[in-house]
Backbone as JSON Lines, residues from 0, in Angstrom:
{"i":0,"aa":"X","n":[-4.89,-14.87,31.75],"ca":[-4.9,-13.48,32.19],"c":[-6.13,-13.29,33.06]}
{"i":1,"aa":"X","n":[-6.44,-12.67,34.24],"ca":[-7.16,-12.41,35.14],"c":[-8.21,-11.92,34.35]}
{"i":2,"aa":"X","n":[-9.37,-11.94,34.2],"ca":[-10.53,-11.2,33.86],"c":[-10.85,-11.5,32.45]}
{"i":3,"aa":"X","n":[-9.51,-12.35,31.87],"ca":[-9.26,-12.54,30.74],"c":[-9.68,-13.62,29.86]}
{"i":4,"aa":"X","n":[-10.21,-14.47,30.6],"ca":[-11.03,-16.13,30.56],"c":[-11.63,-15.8,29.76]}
{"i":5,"aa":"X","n":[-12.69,-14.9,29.76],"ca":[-14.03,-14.92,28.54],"c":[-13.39,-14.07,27.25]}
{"i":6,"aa":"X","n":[-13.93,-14.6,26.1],"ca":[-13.43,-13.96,25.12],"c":[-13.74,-12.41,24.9]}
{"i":7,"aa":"X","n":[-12.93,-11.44,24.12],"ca":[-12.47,-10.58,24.01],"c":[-13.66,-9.72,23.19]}
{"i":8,"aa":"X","n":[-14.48,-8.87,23.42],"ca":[-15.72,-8.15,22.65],"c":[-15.52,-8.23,21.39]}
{"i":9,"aa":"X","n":[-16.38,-8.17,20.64],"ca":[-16.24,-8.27,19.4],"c":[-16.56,-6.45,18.84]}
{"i":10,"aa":"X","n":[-16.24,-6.38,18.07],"ca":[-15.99,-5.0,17.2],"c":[-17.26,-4.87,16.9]}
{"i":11,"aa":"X","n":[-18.09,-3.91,17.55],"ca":[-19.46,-3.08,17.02],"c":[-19.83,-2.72,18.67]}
{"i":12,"aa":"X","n":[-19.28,-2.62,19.75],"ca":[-19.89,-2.61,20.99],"c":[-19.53,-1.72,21.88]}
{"i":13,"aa":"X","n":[-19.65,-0.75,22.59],"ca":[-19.69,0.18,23.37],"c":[-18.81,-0.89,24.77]}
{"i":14,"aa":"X","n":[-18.06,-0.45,25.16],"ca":[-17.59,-0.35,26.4],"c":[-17.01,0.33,27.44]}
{"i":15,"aa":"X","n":[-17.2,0.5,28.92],"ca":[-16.59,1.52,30.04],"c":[-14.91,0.93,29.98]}
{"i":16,"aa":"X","n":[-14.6,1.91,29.51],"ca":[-12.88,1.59,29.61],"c":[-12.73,2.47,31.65]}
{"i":17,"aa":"X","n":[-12.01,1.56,32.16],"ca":[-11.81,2.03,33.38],"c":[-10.05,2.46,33.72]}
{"i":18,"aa":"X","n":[-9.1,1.81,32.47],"ca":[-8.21,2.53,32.81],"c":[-7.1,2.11,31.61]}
{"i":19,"aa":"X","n":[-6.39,2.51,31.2],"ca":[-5.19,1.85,30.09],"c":[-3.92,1.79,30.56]}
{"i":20,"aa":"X","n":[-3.32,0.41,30.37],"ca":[-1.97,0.28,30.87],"c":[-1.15,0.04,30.23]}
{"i":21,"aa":"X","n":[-0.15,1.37,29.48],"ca":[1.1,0.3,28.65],"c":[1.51,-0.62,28.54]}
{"i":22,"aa":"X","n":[1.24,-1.39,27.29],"ca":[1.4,-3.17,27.55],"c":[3.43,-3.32,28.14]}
{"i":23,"aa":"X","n":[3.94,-1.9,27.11],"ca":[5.46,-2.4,27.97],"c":[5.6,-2.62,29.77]}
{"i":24,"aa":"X","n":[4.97,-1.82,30.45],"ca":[4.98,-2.36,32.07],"c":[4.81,-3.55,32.21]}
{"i":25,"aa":"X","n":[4.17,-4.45,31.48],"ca":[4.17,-5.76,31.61],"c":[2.77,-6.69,32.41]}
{"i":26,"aa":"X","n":[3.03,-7.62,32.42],"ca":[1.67,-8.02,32.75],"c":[1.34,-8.11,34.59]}
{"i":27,"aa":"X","n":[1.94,-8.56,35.06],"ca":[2.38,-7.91,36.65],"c":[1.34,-6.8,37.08]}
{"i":28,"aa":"X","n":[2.18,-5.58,36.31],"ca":[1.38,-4.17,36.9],"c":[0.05,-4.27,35.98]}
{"i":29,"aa":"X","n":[-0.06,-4.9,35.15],"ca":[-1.31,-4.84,34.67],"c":[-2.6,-5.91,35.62]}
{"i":30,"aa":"X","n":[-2.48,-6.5,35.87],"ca":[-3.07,-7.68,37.03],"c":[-3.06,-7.0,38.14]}
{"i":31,"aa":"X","n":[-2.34,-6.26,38.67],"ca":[-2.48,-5.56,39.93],"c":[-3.66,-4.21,39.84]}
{"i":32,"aa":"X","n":[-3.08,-3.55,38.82],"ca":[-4.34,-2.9,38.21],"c":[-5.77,-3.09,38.48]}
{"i":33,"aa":"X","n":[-6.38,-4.65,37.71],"ca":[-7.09,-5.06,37.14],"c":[-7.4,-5.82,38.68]}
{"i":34,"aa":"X","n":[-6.59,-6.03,39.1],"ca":[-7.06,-6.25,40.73],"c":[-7.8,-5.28,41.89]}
{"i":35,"aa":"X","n":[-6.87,-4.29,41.36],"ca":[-7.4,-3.56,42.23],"c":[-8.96,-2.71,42.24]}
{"i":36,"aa":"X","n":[-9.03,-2.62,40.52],"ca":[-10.52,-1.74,39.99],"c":[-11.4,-2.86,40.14]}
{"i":37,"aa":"X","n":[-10.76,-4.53,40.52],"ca":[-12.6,-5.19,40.85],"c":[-12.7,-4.91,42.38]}
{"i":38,"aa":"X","n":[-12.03,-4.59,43.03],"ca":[-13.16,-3.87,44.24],"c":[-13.95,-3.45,43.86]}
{"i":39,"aa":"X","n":[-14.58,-2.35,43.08],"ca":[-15.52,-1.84,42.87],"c":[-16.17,-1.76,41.61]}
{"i":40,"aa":"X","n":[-15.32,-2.92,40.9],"ca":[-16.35,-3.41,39.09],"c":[-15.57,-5.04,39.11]}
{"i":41,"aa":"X","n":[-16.0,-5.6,39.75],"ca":[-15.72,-6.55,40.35],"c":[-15.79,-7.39,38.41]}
{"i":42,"aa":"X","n":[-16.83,-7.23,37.68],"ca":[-16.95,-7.58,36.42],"c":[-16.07,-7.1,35.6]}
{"i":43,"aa":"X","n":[-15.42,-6.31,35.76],"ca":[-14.0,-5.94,35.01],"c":[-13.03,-6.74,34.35]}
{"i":44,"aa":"X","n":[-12.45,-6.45,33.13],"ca":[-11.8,-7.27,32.52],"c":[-11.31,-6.78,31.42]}
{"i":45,"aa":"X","n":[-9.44,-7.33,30.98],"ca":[-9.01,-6.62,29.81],"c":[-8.66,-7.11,28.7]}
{"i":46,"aa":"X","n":[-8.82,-6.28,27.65],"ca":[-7.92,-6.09,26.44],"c":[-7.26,-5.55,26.17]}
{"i":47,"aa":"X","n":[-6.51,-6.35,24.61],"ca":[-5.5,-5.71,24.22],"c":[-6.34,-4.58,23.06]}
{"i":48,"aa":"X","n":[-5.55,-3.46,23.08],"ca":[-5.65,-1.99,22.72],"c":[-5.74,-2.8,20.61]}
{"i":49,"aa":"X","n":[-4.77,-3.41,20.59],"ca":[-4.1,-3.05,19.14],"c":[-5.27,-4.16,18.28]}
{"i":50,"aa":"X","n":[-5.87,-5.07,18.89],"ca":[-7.08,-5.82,18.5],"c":[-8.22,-5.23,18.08]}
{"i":51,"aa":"X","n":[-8.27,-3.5,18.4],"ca":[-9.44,-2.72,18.12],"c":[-8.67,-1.94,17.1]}
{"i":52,"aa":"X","n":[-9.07,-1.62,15.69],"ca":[-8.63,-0.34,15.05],"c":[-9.07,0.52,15.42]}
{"i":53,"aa":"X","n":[-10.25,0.91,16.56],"ca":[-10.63,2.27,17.16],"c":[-10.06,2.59,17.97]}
{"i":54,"aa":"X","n":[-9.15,1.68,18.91],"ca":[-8.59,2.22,19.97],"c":[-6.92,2.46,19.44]}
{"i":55,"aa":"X","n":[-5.9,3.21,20.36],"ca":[-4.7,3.44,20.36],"c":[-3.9,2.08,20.46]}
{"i":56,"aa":"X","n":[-2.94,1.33,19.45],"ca":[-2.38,0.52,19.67],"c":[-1.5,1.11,21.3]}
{"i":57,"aa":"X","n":[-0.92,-0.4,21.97],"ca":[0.29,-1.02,23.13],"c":[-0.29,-0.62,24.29]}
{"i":58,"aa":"X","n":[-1.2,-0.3,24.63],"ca":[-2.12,-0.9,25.67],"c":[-3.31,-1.6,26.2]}
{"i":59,"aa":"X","n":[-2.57,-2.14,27.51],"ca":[-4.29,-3.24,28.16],"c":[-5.2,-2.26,28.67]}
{"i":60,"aa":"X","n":[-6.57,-2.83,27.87],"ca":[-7.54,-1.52,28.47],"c":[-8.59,-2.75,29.45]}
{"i":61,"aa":"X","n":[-8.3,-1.93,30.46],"ca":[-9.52,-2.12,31.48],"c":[-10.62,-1.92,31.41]}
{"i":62,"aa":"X","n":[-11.68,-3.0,31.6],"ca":[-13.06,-2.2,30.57],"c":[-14.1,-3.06,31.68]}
{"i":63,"aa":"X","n":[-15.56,-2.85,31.69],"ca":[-16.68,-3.57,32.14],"c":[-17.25,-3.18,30.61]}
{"i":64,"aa":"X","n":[-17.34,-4.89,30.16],"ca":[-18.37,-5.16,29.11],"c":[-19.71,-4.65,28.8]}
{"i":65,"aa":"X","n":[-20.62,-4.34,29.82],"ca":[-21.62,-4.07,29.65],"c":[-22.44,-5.14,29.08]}
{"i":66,"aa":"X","n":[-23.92,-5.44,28.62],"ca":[-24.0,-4.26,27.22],"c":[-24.1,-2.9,27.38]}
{"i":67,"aa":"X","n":[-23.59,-2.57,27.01],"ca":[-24.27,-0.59,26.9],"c":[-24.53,-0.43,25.6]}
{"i":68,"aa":"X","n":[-25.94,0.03,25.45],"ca":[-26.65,0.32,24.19],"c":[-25.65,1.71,23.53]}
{"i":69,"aa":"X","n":[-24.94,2.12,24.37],"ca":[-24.13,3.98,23.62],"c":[-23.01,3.77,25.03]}
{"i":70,"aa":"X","n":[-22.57,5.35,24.32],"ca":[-21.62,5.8,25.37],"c":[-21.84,6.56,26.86]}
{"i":71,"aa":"X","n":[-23.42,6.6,26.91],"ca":[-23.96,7.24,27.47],"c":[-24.37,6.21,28.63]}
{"i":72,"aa":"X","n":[-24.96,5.28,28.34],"ca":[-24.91,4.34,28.71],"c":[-24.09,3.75,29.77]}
{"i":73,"aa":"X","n":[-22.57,3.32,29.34],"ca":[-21.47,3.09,29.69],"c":[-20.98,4.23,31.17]}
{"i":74,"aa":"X","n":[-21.07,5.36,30.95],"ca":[-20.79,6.44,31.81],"c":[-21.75,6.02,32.86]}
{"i":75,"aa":"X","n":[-22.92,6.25,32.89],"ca":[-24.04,5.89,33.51],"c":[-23.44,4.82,34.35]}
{"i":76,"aa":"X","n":[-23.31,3.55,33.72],"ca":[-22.84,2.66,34.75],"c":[-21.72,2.89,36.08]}
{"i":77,"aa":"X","n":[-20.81,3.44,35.2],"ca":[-20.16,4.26,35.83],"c":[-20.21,4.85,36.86]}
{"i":78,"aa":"X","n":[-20.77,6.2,36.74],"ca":[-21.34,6.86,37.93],"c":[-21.96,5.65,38.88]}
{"i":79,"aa":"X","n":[-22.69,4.62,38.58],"ca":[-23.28,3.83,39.66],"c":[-22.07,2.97,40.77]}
{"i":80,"aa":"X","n":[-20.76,2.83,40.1],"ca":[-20.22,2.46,40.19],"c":[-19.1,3.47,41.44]}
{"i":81,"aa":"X","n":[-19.47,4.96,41.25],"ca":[-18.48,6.15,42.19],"c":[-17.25,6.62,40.86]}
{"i":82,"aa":"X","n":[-17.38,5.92,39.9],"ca":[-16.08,6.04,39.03],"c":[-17.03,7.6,37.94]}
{"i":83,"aa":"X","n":[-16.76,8.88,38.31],"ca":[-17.08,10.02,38.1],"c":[-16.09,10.81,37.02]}
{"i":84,"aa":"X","n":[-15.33,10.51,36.68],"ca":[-14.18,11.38,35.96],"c":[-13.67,10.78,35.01]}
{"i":85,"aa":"X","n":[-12.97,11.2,34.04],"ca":[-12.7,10.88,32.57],"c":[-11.36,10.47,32.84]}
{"i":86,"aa":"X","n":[-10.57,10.26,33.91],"ca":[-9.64,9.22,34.5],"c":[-10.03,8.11,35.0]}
{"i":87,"aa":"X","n":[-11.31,8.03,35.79],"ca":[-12.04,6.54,36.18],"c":[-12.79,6.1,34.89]}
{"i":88,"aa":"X","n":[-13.43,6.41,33.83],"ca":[-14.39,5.93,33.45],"c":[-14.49,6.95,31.75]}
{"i":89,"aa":"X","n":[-14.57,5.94,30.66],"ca":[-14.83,7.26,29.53],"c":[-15.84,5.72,29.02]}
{"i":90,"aa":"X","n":[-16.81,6.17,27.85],"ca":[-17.34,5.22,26.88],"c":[-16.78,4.99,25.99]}
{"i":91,"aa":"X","n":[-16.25,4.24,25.71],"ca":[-15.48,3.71,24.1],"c":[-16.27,2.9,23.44]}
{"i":92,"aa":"X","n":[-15.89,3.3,21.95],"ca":[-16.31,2.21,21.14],"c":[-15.71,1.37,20.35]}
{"i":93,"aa":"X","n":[-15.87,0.11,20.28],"ca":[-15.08,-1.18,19.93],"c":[-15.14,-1.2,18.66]}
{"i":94,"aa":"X","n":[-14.32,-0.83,17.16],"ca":[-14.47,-1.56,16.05],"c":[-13.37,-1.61,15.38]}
{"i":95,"aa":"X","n":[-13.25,-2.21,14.18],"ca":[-11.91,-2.41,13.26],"c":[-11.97,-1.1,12.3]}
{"i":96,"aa":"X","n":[-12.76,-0.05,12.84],"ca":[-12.58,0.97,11.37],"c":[-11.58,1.86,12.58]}
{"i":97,"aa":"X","n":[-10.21,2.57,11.95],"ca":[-9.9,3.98,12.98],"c":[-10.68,5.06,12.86]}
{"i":98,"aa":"X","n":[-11.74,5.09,11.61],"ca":[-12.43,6.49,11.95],"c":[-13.48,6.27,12.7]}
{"i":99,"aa":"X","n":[-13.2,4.88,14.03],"ca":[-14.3,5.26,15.0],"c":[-13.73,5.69,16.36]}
{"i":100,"aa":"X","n":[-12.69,6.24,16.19],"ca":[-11.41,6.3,17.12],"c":[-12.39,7.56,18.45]}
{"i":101,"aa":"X","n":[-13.04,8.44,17.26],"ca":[-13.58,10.04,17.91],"c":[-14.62,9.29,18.87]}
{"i":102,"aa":"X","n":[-15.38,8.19,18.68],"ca":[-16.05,7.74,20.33],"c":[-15.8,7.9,21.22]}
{"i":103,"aa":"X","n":[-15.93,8.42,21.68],"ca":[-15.45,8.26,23.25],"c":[-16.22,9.43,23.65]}
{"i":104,"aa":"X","n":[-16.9,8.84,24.71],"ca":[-17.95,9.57,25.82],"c":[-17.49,9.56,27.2]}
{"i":105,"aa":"X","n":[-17.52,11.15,27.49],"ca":[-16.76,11.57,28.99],"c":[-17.9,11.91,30.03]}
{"i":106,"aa":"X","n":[-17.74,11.62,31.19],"ca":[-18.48,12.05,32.57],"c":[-18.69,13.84,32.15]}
{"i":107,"aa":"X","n":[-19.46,14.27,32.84],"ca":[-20.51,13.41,33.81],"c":[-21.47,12.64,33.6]}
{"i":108,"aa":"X","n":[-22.22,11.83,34.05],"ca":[-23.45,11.08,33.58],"c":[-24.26,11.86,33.07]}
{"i":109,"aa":"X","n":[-25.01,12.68,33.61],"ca":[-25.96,14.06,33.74],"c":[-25.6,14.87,32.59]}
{"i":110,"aa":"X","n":[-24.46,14.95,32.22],"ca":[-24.44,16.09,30.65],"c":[-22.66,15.23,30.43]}
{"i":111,"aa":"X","n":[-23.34,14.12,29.83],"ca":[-21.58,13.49,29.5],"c":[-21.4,14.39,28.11]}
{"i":112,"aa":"X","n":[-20.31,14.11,27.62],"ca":[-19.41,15.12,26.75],"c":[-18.92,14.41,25.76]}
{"i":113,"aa":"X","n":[-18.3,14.68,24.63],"ca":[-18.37,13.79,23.29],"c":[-18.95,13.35,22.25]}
{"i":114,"aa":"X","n":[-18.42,12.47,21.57],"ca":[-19.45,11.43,20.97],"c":[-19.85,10.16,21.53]}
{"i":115,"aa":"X","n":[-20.99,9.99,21.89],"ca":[-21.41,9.53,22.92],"c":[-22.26,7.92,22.06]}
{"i":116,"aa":"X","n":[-22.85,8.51,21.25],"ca":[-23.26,7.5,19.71],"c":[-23.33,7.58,18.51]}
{"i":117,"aa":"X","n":[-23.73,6.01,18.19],"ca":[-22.81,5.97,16.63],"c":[-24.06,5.57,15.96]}
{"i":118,"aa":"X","n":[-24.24,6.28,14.74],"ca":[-25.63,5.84,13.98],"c":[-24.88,4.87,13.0]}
């Protein structure tokens, strides 16, 4: 899988999700995707959704690894990146519990929105 070579984050880690693709579309539109967002996160690369209990099982999420110390973090990169909106860019957080599902940190950089970190 394109972007897919290096292994898959491990559960405790903040990442810029840049976009989610129903795994039913298939892998095709997902590679084209994932093609198209390294123009400009050229470090980009996905997973599968159902490998995280924080995230929504049956989709590939498009993500730049980071590290990002938070969600705040993650956005930040973001913005450096032009990706400004909670359609380009949110902070997620990676783990096997679902009650870490409520992570997720939204643009703007400057006063992002959410839960942004996890004590």
């Amino acid at each position: 899988m394109p972007g897919g070579d290096d292994p898959a984050p491990g559960a405790g880690h903040w990442i810029a999700q840049l976009y989610s693709e129903p795994e039913s579309t298939g892998t095709a539109v997902r590679d084209q995707r994932l093609s198209a967002i390294h123009a400009t996160v050229p470090e980009a690369r996905v997973l599968r959704s159902r490998d995280y209990a924080s995230l929504k099982p049956g989709y590939w999420v498009v993500y730049a690894p980071g590290p990002f110390a938070d969600g705040r973090a993650a956005v930040g990169f973001c913005a450096q990146k032009g990706r400004v909106t909670a359609n380009e860019c949110i902070g997620r957080y990676l783990s096997d519990d679902q009650g870490d599902y409520g992570y997720q940190c939204t643009p703007p950089a400057e006063f992002p929105g959410g839960r942004c970190r996890r004590s």
